[in-house]
C-alpha positions as a Markdown table, in Angstrom:
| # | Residue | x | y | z |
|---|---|---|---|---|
| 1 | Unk | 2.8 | 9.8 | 0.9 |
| 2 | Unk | 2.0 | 6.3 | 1.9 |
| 3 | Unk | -1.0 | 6.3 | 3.8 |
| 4 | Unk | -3.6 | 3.7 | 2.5 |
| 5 | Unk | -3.5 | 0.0 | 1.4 |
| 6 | Unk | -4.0 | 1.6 | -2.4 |
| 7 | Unk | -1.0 | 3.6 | -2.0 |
| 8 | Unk | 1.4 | 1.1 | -0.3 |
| 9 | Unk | 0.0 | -1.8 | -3.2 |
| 10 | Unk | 1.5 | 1.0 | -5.9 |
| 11 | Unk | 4.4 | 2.3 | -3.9 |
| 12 | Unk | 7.1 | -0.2 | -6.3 |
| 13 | Unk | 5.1 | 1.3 | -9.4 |
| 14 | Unk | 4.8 | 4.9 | -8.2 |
| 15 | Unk | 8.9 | 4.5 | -7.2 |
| 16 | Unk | 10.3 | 3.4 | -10.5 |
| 17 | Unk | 7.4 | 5.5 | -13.0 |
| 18 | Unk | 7.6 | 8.4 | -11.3 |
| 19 | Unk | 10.8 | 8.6 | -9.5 |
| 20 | Unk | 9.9 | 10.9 | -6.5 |
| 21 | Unk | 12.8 | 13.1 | -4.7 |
| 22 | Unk | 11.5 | 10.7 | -1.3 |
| 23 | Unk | 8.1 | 8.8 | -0.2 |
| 24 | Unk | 6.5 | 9.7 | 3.4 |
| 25 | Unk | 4.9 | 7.0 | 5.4 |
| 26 | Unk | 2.0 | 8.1 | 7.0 |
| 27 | Unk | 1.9 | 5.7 | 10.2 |
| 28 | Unk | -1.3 | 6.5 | 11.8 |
| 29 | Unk | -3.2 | 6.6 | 8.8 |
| 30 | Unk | -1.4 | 3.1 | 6.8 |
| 31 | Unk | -1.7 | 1.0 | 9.8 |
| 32 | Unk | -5.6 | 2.3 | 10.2 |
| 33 | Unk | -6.1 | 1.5 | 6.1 |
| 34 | Unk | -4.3 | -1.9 | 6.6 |
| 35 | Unk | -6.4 | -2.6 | 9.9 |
| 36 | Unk | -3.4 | -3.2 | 12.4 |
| 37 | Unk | -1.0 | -1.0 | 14.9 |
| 38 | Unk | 1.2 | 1.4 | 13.9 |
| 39 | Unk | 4.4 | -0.6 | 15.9 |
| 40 | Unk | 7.1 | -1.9 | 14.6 |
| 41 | Unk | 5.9 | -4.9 | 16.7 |
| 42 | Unk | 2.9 | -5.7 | 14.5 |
| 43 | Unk | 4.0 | -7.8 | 11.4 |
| 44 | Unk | 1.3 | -6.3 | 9.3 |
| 45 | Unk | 2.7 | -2.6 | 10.0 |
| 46 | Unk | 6.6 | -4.1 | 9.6 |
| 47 | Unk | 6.0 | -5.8 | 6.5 |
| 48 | Unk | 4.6 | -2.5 | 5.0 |
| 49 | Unk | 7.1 | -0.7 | 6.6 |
| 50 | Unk | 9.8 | -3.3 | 4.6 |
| 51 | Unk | 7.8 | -3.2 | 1.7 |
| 52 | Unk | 8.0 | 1.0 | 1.0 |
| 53 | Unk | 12.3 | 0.4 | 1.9 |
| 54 | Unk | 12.3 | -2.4 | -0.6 |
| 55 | Unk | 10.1 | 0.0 | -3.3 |
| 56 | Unk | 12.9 | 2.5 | -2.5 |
| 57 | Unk | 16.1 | 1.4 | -2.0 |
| 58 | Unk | 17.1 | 0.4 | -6.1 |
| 59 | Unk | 16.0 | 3.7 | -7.0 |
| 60 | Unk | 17.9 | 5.8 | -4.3 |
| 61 | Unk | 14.6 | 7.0 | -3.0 |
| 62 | Unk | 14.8 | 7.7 | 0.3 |
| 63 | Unk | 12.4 | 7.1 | 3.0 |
| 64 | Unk | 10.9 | 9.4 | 5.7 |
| 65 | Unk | 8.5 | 8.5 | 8.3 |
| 66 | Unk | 7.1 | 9.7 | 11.6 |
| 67 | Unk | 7.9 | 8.2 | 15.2 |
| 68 | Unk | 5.9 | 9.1 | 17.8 |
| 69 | Unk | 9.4 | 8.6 | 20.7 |
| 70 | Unk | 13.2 | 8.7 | 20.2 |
| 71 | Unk | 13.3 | 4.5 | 20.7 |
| 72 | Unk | 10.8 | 4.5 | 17.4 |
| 73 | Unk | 13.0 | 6.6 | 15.3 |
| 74 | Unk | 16.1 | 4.9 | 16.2 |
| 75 | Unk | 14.3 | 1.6 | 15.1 |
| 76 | Unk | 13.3 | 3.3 | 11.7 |
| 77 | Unk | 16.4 | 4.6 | 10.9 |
| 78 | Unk | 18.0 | 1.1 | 11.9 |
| 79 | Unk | 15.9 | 0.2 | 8.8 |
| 80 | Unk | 16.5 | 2.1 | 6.4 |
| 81 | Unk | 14.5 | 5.6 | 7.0 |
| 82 | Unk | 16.7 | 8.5 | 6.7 |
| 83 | Unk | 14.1 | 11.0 | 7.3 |
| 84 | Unk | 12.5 | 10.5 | 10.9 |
| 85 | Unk | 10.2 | 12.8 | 12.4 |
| 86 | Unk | 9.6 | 12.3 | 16.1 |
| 87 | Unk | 7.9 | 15.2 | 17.7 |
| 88 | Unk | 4.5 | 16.8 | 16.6 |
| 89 | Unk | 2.7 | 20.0 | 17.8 |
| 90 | Unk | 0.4 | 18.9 | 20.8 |
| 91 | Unk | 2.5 | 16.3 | 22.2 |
| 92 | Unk | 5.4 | 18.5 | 22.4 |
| 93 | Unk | 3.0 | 21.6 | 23.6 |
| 94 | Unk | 1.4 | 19.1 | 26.3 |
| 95 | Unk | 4.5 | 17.6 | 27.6 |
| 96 | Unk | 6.9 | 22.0 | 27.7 |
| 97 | Unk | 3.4 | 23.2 | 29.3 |
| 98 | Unk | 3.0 | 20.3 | 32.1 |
| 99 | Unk | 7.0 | 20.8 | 33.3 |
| 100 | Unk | 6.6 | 24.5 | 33.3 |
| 101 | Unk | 3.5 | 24.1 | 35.2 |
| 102 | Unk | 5.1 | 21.4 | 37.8 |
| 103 | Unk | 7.9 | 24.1 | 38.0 |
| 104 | Unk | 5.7 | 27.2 | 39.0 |
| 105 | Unk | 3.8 | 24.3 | 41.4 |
| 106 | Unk | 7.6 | 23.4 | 43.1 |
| 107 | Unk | 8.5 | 26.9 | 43.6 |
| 108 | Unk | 4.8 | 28.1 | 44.8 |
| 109 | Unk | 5.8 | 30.1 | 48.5 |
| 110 | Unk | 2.2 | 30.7 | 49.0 |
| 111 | Unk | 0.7 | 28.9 | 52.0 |
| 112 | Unk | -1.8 | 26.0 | 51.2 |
């Protein structure tokens, strides 16, 4: 996993010594150890982003990473990621229970 400064300055080592079956970015966590946003938009988080791709791509390492929406993931795997996540527990959990709460709410024949 690439989730620190450290780890991203070693990634190009850690590819060709080690030869991993694939390298995980850790968004959240690199953009906080590198001090900028985890968009695509910040040049900071791209330029890592490029960097871990560039690590990977002579060795056939492939490259997952999480997304936190669909338009995220589409952008990473326009890059190069061929493992995208883009859904996680709560945010998934928050967003079923709110529409099966405004559902119950819509059909609600009690009087107010």
């Amino acid at each position: 996993m690439i989730e620190t400064a450290g780890a991203l300055a070693a990634v190009a080592d850690i590819v060709a010594e080690i030869r991993p079956d694939g390298i995980y970015v850790g968004p959240a966590d690199l953009s906080a150890s590198l001090g900028c946003t985890n968009s695509l938009d910040d040049r900071d988080f791209s330029e890592a982003i490029s960097t871990v791709l560039t690590a990977c791509a002579p060795h056939g390492v492939p490259v997952g990473v999480h997304a936190t929406d669909v338009d995220t993931a589409l952008r990473f795997r326009e890059l190069g990621c061929t493992l995208v996540t883009c859904f996680s527990d709560m945010p998934s959990l928050e967003s079923a229970a709110g529409a099966a709460i405004g559902r119950l709410k819509a059909t609600d024949r009690r009087s107010p």
